[in-house]
Backbone bond lengths (Angstrom), bond angles and torsions (degrees), N, CA, C in turn:
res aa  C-N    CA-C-N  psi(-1)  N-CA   C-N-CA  omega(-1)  CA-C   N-CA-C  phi
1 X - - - 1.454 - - 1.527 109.27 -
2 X 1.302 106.56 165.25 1.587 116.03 -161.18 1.294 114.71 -130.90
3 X 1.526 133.07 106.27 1.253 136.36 174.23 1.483 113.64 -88.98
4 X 1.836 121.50 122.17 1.559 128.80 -161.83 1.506 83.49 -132.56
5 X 1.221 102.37 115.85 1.652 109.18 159.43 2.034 121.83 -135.20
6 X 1.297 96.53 107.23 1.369 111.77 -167.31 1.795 94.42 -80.87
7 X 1.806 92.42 116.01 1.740 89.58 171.04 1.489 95.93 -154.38
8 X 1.748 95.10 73.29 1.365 105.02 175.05 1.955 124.21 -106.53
9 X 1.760 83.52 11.44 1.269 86.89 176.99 1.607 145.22 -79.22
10 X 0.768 107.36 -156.92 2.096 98.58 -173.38 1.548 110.34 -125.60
11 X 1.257 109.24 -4.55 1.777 109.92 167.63 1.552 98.47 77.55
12 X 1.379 118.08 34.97 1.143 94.48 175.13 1.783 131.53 -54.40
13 X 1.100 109.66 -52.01 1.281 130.24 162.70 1.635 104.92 -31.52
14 X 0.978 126.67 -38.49 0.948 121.82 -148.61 1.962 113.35 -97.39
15 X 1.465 96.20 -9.09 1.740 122.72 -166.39 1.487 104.20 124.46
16 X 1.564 129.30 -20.47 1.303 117.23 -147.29 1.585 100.58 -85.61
17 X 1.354 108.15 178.84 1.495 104.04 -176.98 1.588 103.35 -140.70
18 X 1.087 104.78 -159.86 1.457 105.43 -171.81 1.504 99.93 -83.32
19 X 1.424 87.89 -64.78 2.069 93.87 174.29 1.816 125.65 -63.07
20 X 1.296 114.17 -7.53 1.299 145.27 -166.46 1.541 114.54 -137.15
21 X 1.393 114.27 39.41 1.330 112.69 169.08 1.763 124.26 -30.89
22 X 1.461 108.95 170.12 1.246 110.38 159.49 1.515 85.29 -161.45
23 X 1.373 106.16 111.15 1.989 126.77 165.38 1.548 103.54 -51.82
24 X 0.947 129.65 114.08 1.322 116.22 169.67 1.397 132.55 -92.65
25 X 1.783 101.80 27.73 1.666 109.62 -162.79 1.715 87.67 -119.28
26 X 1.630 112.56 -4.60 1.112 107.99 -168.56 2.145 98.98 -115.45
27 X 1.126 100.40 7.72 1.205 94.10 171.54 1.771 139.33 -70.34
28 X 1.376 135.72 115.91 1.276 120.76 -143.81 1.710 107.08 -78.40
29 X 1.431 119.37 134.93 1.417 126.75 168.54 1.513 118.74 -136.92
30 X 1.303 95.09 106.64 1.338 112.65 170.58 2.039 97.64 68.38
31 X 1.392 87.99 42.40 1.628 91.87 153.01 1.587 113.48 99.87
32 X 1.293 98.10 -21.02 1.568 101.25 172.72 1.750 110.49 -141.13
33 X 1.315 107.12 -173.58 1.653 88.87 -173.77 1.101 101.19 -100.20
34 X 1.702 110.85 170.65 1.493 127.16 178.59 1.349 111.95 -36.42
35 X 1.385 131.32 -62.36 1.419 127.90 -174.38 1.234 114.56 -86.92
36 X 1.344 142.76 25.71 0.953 142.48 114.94 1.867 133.92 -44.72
37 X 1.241 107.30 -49.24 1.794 129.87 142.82 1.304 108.72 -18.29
38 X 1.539 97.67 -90.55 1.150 116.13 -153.13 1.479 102.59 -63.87
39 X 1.503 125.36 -32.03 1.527 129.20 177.76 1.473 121.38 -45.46
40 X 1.567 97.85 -47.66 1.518 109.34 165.92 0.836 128.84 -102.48
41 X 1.366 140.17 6.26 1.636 134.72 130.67 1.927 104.20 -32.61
42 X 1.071 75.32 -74.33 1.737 95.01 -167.32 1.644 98.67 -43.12
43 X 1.626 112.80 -69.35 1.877 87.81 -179.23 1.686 137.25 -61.52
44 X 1.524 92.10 -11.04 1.454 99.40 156.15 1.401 130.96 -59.37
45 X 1.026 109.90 -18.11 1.472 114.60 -165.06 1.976 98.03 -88.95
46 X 1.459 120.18 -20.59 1.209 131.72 -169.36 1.874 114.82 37.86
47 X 1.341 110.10 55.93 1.606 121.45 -177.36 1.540 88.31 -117.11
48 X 1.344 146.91 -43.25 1.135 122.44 -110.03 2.066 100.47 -114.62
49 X 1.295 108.91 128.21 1.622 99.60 -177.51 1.439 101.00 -88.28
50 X 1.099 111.62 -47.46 1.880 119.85 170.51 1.377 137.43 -93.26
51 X 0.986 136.61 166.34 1.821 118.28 168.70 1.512 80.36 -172.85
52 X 1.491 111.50 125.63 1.370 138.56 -155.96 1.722 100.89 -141.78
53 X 1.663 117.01 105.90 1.243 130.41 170.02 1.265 108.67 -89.29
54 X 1.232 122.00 152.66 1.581 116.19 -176.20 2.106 85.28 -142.56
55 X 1.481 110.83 102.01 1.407 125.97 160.43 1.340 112.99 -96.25
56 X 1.554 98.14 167.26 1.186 137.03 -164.40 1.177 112.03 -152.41
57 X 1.595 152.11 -114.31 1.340 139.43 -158.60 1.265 111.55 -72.50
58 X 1.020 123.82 162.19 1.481 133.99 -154.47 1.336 118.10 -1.06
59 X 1.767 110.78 79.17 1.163 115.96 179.59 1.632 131.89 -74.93
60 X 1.643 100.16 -26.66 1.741 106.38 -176.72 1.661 96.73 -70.61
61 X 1.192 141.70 -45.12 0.931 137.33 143.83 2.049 157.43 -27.38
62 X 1.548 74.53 -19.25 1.799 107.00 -179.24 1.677 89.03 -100.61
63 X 1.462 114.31 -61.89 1.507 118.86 -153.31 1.729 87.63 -67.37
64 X 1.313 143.78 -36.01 1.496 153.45 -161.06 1.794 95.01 -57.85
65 X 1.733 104.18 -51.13 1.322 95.88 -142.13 1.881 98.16 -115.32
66 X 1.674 90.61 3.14 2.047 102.23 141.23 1.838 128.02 -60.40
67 X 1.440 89.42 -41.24 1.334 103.25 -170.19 1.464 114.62 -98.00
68 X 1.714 120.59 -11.93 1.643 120.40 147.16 0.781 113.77 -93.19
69 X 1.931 136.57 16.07 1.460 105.09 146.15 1.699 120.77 -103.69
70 X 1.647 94.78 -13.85 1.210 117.30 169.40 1.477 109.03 -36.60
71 X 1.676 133.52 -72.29 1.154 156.45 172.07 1.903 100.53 -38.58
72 X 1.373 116.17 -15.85 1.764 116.68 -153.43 1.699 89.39 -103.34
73 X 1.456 133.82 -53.23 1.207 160.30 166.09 1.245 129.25 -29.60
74 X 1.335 121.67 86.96 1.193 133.93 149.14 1.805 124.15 -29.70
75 X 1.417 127.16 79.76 1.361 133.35 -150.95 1.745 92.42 -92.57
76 X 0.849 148.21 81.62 1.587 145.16 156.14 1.617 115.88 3.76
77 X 1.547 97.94 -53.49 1.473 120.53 -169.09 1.341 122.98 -95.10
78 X 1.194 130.43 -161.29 1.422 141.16 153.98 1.367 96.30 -92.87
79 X 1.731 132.74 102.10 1.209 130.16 178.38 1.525 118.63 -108.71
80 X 1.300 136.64 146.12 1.450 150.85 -178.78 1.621 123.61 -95.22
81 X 1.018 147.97 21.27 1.132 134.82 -153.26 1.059 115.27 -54.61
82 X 1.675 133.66 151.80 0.861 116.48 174.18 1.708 108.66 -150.89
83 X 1.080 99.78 118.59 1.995 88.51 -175.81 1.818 118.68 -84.97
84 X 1.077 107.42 136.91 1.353 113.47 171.93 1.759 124.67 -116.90
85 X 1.500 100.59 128.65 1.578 99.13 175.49 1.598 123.30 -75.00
86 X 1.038 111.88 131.49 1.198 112.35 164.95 1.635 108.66 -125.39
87 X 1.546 105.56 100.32 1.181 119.07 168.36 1.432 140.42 -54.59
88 X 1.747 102.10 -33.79 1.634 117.84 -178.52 1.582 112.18 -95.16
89 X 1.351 97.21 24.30 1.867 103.85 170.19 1.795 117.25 -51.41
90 X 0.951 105.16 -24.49 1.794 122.63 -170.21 1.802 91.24 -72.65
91 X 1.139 111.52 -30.40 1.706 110.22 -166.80 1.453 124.57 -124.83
92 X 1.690 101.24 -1.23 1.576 108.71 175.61 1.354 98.51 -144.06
93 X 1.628 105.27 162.69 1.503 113.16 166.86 1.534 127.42 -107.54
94 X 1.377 132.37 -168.07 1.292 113.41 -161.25 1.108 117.66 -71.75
95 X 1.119 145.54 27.22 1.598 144.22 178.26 1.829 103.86 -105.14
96 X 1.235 97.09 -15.28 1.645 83.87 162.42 1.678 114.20 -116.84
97 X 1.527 118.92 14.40 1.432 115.18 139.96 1.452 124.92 -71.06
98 X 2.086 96.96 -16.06 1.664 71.93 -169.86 1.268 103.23 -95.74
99 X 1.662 126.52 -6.20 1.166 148.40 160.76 1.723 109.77 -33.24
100 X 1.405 92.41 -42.84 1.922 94.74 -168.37 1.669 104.91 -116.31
101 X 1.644 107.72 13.22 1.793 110.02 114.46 1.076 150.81 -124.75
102 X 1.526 96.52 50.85 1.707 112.01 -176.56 1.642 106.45 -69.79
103 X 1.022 126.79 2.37 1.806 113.24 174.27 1.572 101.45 -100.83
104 X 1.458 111.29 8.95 1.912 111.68 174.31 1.744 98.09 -119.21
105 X 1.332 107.85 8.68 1.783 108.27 -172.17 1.749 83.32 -91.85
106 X 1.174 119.04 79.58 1.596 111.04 176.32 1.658 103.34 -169.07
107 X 1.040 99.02 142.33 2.050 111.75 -164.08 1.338 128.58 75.51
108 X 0.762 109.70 -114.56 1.525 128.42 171.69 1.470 115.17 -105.58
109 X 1.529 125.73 115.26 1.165 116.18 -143.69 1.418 90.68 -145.15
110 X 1.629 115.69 133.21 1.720 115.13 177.14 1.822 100.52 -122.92
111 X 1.436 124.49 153.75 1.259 120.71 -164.56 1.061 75.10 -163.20
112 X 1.943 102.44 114.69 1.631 132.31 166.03 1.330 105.19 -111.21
113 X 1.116 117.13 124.34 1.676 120.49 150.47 1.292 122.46 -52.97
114 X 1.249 122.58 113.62 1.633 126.22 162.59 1.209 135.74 -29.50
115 X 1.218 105.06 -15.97 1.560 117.59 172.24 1.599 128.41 -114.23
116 X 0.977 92.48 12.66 1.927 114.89 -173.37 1.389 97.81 -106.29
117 X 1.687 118.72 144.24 1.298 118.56 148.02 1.977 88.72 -127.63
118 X 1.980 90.25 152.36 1.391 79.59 161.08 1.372 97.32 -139.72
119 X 0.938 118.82 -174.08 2.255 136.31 -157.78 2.231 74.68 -74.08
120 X 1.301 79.43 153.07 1.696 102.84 168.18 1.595 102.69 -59.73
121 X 1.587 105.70 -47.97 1.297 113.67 -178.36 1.828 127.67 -37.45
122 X 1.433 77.31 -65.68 1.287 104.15 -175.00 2.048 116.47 -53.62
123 X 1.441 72.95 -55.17 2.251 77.71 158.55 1.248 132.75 -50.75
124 X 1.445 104.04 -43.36 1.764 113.36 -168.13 1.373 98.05 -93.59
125 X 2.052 127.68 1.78 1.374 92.89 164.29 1.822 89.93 -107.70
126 X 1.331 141.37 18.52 1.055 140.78 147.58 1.925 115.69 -36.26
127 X 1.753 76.61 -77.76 1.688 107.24 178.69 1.767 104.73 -44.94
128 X 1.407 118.14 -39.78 1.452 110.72 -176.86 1.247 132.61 -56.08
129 X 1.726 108.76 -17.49 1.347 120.18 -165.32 1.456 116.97 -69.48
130 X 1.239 111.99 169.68 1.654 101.54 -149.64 1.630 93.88 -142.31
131 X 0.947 123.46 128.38 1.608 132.89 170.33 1.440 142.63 134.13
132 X 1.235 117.84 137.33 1.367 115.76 -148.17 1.303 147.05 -52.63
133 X 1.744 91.32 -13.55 1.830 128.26 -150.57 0.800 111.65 -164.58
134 X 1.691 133.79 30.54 1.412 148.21 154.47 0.940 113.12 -119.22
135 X 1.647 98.99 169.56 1.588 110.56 -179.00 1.580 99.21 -148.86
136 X 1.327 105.21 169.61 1.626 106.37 -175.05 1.244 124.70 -140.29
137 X 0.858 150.88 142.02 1.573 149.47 173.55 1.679 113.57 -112.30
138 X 1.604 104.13 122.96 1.834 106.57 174.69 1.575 92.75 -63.14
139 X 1.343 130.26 146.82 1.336 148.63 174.58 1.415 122.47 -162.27
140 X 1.328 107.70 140.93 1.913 127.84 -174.89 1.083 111.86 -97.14
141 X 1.379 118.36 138.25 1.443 128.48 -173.40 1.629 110.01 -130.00
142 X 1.358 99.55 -8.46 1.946 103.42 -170.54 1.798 95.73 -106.40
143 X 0.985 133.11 1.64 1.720 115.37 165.93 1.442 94.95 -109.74
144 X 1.706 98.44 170.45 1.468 118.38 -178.89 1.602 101.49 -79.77
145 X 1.155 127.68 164.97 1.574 113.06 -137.38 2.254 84.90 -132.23
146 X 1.210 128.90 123.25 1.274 129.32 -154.23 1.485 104.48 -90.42
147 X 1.348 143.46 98.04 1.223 132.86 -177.13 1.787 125.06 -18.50
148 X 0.997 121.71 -53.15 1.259 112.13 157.52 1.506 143.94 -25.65
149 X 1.667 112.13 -47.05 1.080 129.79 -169.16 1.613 128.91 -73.53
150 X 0.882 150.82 177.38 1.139 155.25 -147.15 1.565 104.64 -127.59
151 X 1.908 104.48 81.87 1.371 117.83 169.85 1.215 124.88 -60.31
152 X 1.538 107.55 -171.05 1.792 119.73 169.50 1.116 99.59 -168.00
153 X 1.535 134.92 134.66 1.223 167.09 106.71 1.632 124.62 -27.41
154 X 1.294 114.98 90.23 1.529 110.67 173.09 1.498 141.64 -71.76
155 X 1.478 132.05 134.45 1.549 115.57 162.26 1.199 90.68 -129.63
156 X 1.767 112.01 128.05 1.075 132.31 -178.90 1.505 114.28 49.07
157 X 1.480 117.41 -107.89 1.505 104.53 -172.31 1.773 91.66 -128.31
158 X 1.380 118.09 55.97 1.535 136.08 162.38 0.951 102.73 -139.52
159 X 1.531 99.33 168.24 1.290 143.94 -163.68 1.213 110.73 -106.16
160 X 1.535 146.35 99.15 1.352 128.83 175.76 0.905 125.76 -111.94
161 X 1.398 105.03 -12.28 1.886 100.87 178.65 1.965 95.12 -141.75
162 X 0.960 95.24 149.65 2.094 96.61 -163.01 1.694 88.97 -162.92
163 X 1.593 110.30 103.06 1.176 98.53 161.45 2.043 101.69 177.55
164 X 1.081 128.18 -147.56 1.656 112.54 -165.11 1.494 102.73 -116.57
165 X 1.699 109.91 -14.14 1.524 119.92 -179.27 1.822 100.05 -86.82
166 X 1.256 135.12 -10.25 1.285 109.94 163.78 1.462 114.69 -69.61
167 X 1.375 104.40 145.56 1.589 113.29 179.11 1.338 110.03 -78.95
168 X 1.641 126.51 143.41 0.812 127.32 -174.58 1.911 108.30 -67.42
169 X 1.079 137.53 -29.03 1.434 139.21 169.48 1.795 104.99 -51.37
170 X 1.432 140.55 -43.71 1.089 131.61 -178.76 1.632 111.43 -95.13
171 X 1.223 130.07 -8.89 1.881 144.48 -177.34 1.821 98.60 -72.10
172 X 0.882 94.09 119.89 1.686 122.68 175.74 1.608 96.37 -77.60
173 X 1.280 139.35 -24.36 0.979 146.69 -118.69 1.716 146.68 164.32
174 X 1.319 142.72 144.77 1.429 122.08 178.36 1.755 102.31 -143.95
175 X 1.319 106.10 131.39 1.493 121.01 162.13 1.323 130.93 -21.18
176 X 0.909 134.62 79.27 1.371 130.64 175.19 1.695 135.63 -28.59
177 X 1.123 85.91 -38.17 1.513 99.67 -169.87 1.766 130.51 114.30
178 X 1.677 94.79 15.40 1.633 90.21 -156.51 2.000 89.20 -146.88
179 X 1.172 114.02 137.35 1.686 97.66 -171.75 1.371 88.79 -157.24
180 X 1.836 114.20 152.88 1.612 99.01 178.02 2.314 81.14 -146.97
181 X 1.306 102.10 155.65 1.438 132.74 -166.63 1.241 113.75 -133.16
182 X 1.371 102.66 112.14 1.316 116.31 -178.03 1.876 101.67 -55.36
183 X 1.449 103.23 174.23 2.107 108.02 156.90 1.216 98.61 -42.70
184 X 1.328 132.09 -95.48 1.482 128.26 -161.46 1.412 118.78 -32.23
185 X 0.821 101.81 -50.19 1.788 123.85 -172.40 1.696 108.87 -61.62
186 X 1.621 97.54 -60.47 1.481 90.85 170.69 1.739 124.94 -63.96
187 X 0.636 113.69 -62.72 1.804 121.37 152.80 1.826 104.16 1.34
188 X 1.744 90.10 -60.14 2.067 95.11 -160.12 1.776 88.80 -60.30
189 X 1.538 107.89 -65.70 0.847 111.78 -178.92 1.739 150.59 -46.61
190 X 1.367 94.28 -14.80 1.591 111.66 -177.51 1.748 87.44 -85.52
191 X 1.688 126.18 -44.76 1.380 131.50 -157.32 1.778 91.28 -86.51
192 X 1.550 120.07 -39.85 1.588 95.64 172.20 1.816 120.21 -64.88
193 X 1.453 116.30 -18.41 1.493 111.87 -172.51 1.873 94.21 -90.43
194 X 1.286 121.84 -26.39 1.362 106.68 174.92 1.833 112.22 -68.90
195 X 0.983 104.17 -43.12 1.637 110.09 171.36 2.035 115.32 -51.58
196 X 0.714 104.49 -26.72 1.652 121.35 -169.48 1.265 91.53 -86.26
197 X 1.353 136.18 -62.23 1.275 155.98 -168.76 1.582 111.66 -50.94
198 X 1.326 96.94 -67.70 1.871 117.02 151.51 1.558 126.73 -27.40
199 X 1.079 92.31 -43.81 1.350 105.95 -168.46 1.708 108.36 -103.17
200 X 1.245 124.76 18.19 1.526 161.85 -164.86 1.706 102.03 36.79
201 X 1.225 124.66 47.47 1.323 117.94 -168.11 1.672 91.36 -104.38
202 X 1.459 108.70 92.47 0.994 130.77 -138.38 1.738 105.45 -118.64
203 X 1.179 132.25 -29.02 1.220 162.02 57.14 1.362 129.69 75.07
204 X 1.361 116.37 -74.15 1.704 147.38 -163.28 1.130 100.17 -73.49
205 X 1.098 116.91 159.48 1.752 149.83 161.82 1.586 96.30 -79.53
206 X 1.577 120.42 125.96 1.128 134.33 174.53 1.924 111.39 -42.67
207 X 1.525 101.64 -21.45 1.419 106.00 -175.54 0.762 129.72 -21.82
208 X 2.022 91.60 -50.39 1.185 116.67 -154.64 1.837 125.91 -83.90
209 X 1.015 91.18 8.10 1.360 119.63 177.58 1.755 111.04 -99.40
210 X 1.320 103.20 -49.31 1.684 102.87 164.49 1.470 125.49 -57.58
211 X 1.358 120.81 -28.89 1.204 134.14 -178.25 1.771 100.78 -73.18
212 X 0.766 126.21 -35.95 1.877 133.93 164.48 1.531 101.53 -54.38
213 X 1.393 138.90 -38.90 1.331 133.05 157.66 1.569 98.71 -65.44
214 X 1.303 155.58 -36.46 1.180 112.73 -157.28 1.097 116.50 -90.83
215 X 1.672 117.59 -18.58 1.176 135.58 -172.88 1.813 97.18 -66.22
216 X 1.118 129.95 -11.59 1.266 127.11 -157.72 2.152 93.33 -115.09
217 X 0.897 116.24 0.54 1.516 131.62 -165.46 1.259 123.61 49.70
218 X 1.217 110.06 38.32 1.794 109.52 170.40 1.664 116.75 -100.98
219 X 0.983 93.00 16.84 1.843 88.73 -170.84 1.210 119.41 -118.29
220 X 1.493 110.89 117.00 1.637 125.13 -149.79 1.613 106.81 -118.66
221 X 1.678 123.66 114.96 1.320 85.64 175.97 1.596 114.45 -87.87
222 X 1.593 86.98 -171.97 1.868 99.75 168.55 1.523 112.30 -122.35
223 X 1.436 111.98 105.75 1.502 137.50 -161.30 2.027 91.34 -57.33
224 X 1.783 107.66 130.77 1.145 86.73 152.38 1.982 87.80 -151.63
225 X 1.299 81.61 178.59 1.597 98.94 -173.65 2.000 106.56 -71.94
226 X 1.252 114.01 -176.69 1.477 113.42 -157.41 1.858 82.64 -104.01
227 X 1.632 123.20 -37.46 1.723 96.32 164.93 1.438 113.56 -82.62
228 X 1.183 121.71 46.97 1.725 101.16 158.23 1.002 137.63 -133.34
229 X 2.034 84.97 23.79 1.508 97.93 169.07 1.639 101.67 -148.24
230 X 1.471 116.01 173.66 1.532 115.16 168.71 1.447 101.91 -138.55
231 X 1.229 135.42 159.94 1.442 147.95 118.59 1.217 114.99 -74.68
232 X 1.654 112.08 164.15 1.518 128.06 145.69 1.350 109.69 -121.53
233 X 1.398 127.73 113.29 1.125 129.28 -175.47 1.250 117.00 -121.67
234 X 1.225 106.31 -43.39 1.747 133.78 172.54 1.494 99.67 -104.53
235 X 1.788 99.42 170.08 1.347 114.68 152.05 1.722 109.61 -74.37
236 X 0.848 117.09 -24.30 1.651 123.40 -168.40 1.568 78.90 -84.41
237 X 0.831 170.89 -13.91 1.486 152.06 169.12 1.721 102.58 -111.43
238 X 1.267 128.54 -21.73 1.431 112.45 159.42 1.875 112.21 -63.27
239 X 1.165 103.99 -26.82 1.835 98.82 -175.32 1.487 102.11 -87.63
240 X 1.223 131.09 -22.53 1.319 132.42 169.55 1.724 126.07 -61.87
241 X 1.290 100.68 -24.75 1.670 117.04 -161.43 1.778 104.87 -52.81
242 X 1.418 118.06 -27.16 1.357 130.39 -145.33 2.169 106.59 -32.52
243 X 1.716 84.42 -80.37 1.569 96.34 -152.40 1.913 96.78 -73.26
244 X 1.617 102.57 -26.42 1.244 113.19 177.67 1.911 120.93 -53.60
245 X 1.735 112.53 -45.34 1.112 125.78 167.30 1.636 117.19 -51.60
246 X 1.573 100.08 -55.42 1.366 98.87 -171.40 1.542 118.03 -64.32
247 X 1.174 106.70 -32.25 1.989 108.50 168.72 1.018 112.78 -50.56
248 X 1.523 129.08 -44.23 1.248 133.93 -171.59 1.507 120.42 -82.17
249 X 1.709 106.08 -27.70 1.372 90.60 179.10 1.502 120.84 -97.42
250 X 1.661 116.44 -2.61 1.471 144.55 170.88 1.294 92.39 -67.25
251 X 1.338 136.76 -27.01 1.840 113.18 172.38 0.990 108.11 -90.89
252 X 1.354 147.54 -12.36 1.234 133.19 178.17 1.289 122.13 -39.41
253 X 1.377 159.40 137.66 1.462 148.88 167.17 1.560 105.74 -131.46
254 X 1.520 92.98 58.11 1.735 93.47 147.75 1.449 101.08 -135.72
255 X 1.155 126.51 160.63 1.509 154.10 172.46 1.460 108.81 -91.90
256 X 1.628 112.53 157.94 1.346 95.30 174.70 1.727 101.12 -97.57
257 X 1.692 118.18 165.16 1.428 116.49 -164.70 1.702 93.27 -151.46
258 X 0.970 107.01 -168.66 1.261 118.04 -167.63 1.634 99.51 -86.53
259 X 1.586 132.33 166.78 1.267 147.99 -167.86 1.641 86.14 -72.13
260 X 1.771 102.87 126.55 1.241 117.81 146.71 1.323 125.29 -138.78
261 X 1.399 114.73 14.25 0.999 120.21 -158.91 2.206 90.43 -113.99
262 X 1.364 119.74 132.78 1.856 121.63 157.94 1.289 108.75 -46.21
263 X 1.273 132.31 178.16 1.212 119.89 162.11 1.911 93.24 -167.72
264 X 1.526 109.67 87.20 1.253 103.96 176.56 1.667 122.74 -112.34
265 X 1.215 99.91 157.97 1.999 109.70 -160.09 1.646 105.48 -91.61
266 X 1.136 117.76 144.09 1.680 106.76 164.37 1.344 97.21 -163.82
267 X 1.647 116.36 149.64 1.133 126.54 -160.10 1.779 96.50 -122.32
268 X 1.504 100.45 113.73 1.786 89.91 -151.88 1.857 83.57 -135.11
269 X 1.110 107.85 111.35 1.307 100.09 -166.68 2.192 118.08 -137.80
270 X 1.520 79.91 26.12 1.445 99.28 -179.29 1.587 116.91 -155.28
């Protein structure tokens, strides 16, 4: 299985700017930074052969402090990391990071947002899901749902409409930030973000590429509660993180251990 996490953005939201980034994988919570978290969530889970970052602003700096936590990380598995540049972050959005890891959009495929943590829990019953030609998205159903965000619309136990133009009055639901694709699934999906790409929609939230699975009825979510996950999107949600972070990072059950994890660089930008 394959961990893809696009965090090539500039924080706008957050104060950052284009010329004035703010990484948001490098932001500190509860003592260490965000992708530090999410690093060991993920080797906890002991699924993963790869885990493929795709940066953008201050990357010698991003790829530096991949590879000192890399060395910190207890890896379950035989793990791959591998960082990727994405230079044209200033002029596109994440659908052409995942564009420039379309040769890892193949098998079994998991795609975390850089700015999401969710409960160990909540992942490993992600990871549990089972089937040949689906795909799934972690998703909240107990908060009020923010026009902006990246809804879902239910029939029966699918997904038919998944994207930021449903109104929150008809959304069953909102995206978490965390989605995994079976072979088949990844396949549609690697060939709907190359088509988008083609067509220079250059731009978009990868969403919009998931929403091409739902229309096709494979897209199932995975129900979780409003603590078993966080974003940082805002500063008003960095000051919020408090009692919410610490639940999440108190389940973790890995330790830190000596480097087992590769950790190789490539500057792949076409």
């Amino acid at each position: 299985m394959r961990l893809i996490i696009p965090a090539a953005g500039a924080g706008i939201r957050l104060g950052g700017s284009i010329d004035n980034p703010i990484p948001k994988l490098l932001i500190p919570i509860r003592g260490r930074p965000l992708i530090s978290h999410l690093l060991r969530i993920a080797s906890s889970m002991g699924s993963f052969s790869d885990v493929i970052l795709v940066l953008g602003p201050d990357y010698e700096r991003a790829v530096q402090t991949v590879r000192d936590l890399s060395s910190g990380i207890r890896w379950n598995s035989r793990t791959i990391i591998t960082c990727l540049k994405n230079s044209r972050y200033r002029e596109t959005n994440n659908i052409y990071s995942l564009h420039l890891a379309r040769e890892f959009l193949d098998g079994d495929v998991v795609i975390h947002n850089s700015d999401v943590l969710v409960a160990p829990s909540a992942f490993g019953s992600l990871l549990s899901r089972v089937g040949k030609d689906e795909a799934w998205v972690i998703a909240d159903r107990s908060t009020p749902i923010p026009k902006e965000e990246t809804k879902i619309v239910m029939s029966e136990d699918r997904i038919v409409e998944f994207g930021e133009d449903v109104t929150p009055e008809t959304a069953h639901g909102r995206y978490v930030g965390v989605s995994r694709f079976s072979p088949i699934a990844s396949r549609m999906l690697k060939d709907e973000i190359e088509l988008l790409v083609e067509r220079r929609n250059l731009n978009v939230f990868y969403t919009k590429a998931i929403d091409h699975l739902a229309s096709h009825g494979i897209l199932k979510p995975v129900w979780v509660e409003d603590s078993d996950w966080l974003e940082i999107d805002t500063w008003e949600d960095l000051k919020a993180v408090g009692q919410r972070a610490k639940h999440i990072i108190e389940e973790i059950k890995t330790e830190d251990y000596e480097l087992t994890a590769e950790v190789t660089v490539r500057d792949l930008d076409s």
